[in-house]
C-alpha positions in Angstrom: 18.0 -8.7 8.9 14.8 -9.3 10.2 13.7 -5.8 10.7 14.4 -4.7 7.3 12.4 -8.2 6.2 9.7 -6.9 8.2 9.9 -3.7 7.0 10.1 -4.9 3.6 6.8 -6.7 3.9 4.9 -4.1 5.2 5.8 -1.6 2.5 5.2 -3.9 -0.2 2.7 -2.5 -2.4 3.6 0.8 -1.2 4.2 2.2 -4.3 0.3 1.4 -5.5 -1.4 4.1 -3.7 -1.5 5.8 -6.4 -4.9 7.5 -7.8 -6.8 7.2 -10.9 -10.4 8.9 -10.2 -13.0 10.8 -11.3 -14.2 13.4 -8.8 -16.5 11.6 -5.8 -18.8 13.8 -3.7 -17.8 12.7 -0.5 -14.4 12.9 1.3 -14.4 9.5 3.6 -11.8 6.6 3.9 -14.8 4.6 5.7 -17.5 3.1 3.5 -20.3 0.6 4.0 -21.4 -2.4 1.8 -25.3 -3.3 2.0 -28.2 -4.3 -0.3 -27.8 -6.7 -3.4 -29.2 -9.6 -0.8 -27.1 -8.9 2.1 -27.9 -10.1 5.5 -25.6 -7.8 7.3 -23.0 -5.0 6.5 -19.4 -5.4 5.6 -17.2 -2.1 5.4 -14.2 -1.1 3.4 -11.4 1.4 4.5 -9.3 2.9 2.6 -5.2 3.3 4.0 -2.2 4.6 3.1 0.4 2.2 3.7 3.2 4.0 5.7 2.1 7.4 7.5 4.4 9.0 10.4 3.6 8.3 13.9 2.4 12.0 14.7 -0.3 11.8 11.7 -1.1 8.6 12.1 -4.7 8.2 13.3 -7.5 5.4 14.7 -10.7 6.8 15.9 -13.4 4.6 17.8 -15.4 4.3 14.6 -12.9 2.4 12.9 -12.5 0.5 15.7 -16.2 -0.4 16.2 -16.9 -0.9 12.7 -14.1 -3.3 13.2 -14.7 -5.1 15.7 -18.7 -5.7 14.4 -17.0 -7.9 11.6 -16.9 -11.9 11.9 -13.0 -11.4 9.2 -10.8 -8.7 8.9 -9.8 -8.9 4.8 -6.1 -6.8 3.8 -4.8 -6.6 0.5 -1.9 -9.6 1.8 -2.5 -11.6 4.9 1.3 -11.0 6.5 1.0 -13.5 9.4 3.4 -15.6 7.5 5.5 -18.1 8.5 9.5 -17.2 8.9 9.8 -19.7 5.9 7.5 -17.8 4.0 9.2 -14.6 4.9 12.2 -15.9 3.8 11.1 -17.2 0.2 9.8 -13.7 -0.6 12.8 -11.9 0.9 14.7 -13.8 -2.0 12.3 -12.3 -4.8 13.1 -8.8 -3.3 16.3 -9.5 -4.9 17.8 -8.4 -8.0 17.9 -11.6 -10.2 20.8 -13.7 -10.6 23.2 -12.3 -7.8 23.0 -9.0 -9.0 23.9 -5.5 -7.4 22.2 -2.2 -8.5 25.7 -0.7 -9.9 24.7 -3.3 -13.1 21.5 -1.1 -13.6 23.2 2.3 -12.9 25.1 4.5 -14.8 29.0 5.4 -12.4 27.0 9.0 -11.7 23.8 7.6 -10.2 25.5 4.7 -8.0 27.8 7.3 -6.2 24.8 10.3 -5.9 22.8 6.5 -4.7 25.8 5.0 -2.1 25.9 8.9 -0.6 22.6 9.4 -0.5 22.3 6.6 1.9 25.4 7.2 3.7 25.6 10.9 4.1 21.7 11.9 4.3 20.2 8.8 5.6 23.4 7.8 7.9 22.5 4.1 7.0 25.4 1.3 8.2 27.6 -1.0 6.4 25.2 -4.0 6.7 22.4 -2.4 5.7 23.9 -0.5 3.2 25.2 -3.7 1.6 22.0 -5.6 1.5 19.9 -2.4 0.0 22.6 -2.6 -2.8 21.4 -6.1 -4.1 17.6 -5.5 -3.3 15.6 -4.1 -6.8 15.3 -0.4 -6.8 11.1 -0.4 -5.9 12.1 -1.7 -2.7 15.2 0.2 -2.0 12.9 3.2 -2.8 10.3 1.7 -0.2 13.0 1.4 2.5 14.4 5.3 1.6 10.9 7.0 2.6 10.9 5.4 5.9 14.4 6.0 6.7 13.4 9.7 5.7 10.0 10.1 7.6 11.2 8.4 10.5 8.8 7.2 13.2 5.4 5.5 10.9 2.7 3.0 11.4 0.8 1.1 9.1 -3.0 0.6 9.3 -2.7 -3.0 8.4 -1.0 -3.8 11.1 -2.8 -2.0 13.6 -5.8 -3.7 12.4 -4.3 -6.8 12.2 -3.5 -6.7 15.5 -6.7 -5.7 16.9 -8.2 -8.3 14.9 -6.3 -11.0 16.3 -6.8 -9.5 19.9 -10.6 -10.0 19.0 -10.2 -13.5 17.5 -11.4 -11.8 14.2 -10.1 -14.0 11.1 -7.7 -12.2 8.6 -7.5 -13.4 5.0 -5.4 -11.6 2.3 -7.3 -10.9 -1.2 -4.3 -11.6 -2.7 -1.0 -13.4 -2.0 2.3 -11.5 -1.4 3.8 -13.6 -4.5 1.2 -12.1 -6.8 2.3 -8.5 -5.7 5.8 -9.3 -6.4 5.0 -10.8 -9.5 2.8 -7.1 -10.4 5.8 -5.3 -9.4 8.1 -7.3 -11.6 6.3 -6.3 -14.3 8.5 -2.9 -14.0 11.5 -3.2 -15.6 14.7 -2.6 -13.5 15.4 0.1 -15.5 12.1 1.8 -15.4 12.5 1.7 -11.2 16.0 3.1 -10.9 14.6 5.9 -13.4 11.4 6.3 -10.5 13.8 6.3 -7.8 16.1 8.7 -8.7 12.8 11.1 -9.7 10.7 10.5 -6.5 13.1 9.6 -3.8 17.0 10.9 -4.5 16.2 14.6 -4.1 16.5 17.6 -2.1 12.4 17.7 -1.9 11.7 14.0 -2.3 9.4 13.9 0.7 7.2 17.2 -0.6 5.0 15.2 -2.5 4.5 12.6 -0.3 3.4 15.0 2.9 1.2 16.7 0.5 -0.2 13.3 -0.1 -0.7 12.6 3.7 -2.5 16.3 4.6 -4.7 15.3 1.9 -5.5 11.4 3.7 -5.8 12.9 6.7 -8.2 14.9 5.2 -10.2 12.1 3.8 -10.3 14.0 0.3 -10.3 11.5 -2.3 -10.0 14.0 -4.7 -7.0 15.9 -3.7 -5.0 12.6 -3.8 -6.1 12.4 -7.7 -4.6 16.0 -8.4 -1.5 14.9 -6.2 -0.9 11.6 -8.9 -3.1 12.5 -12.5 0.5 13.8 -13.5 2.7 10.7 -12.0 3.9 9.2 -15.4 6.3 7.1 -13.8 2.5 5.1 -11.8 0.1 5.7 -14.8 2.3 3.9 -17.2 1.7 0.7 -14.9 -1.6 1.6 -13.7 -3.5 -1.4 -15.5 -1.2 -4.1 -13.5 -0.7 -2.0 -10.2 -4.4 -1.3 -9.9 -7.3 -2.0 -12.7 -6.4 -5.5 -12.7 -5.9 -5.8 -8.9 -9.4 -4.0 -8.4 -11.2 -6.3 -10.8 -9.7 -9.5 -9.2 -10.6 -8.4 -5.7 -14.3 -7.8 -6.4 -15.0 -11.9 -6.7 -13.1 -12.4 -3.5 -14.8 -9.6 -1.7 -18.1 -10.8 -3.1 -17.7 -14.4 -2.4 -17.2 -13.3 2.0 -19.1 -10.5 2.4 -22.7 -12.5 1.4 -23.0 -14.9 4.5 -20.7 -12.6 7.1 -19.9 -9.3 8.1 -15.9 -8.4 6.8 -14.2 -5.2 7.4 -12.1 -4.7 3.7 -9.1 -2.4 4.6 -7.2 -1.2 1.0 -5.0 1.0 -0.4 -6.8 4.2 -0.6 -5.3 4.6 -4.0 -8.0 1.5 -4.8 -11.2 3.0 -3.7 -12.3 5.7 -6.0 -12.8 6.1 -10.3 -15.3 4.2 -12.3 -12.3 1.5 -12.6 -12.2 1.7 -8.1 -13.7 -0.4 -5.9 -16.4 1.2 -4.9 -18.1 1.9 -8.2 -17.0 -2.0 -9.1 -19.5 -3.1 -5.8 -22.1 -0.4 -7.0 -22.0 -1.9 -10.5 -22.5 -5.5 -9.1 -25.6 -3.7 -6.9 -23.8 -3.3 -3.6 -25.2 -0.1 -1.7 -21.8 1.8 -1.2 -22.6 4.3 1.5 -19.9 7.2 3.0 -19.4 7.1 7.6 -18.0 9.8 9.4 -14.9 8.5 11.5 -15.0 11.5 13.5 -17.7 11.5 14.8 
């Protein structure tokens, strides 16, 4: 139970990576903030939120751009107390006792039970509680059962930021996201799970998707998502809105103190993104090699 709670909250807003963008010159995930009054420099990374262990990478750069930072800022702050992880564990939950064989048709809940019996060899227990959990995170739990091994970069920053004594704030709370992701009918996820995830070639997209972060090419993940119907029809709540309500928050710590931003990449680029949002507000937005 508390490993798929855990998992649960690190694959939260998993499904908002994708991108909306206009083409950008510059392929980095590693930007930094100056001008408009500024004393010193904050930066903002861009991440994806689950990436298999063998891809998944942390060069020195990151790590000193890092560690020059006075607060480490992540889209949710998940140091949260077990109480905390409790309450949300709850909202993860179909509504009113529910199980997903209520939002399926007979066809889809068998193809669904074998899928995670016969490909992903998933147990009884588990099995059980992914039947009453609402599809977006049953579809969250499927790709890492399916890529195996993974990291996250927001807990690997996390972690080096509390190893450094660096304060870690969340630009939003975790019951906001949920509240986003609620937005999306029941209905509308069992259709986006059984398009993305219960399939043959499920994962294709995805590892297209992580060649092209690896890659830093902003632009490549656009082509990868300008045709995902399923994200676009939610793209104002999963990510204009978010972007816009982020830009205060990022404003109000970045003008007395240094704060490394870390963000779904998904967030960064467009005239709607991030980084045109700071440019806009007169930010200097200003590309850094990680390999270096």
């Amino acid at each position: 139970m508390k490993h798929i709670k855990t998992k649960l909250l690190s694959l939260l807003i998993l499904i908002t990576i994708s991108v909306k963008a206009q083409n950008t010159s510059e392929n980095a995930l590693l930007w930094e903030i100056s001008g408009n009054g500024l004393t010193h420099s904050s930066y903002i990374f861009g991440t994806i939120h689950l990436i298999p262990e063998n891809d998944f990478f942390f060069t020195d750069i990151m790590k000193e751009n890092l560690l020059k930072c006075n607060t480490l800022a992540l889209e949710i702050d998940m140091d949260m107390s077990l109480s905390e992880k409790i309450e949300l564990s709850k909202k993860m939950l179909l509504p009113e006792g529910k199980e997903i064989s209520e939002f399926m048709t007979e066809e889809q809940y068998k193809k669904f039970i074998s899928f995670l019996t016969d490909t992903l060899k998933i147990g009884k227990l588990k099995l059980n509680m992914m039947t009453k959990y609402k599809p977006i995170f049953s579809s969250a739990l499927i790709i890492s059962e399916l890529i195996g091994k993974s990291k996250t970069y927001e807990e690997e920053f996390m972690t080096l930021a509390k190893k450094n004594k660096i304060h870690v704030i969340g630009l939003e709370t975790a019951d906001y996201q949920i509240n986003v992701l609620d937005k999306i009918s029941i209905e509308d996820q069992v259709k986006m799970l059984f398009e993305n995830d219960l399939n043959q070639n499920g994962l294709d997209e995805y590892y297209k998707l992580v060649e092209s972060y690896k890659n830093q090419n902003l632009n490549d993940l656009y082509e990868l998502f300008k045709n995902e119907e399923t994200i676009v029809d939610f793209e104002e709540d999963l990510l204009v809105k978010r972007n816009k309500n982020w830009i205060s928050v990022i404003e109000n710590q970045i003008k007395n103190q240094s704060v490394f931003i870390a963000v779904g990449a998904g967030h960064l680029p467009g005239n709607k993104g991030v980084l045109n949002l700071l440019t806009k507000q007169g930010y200097i937005i200003k590309p850094i090699n990680i390999n270096k």
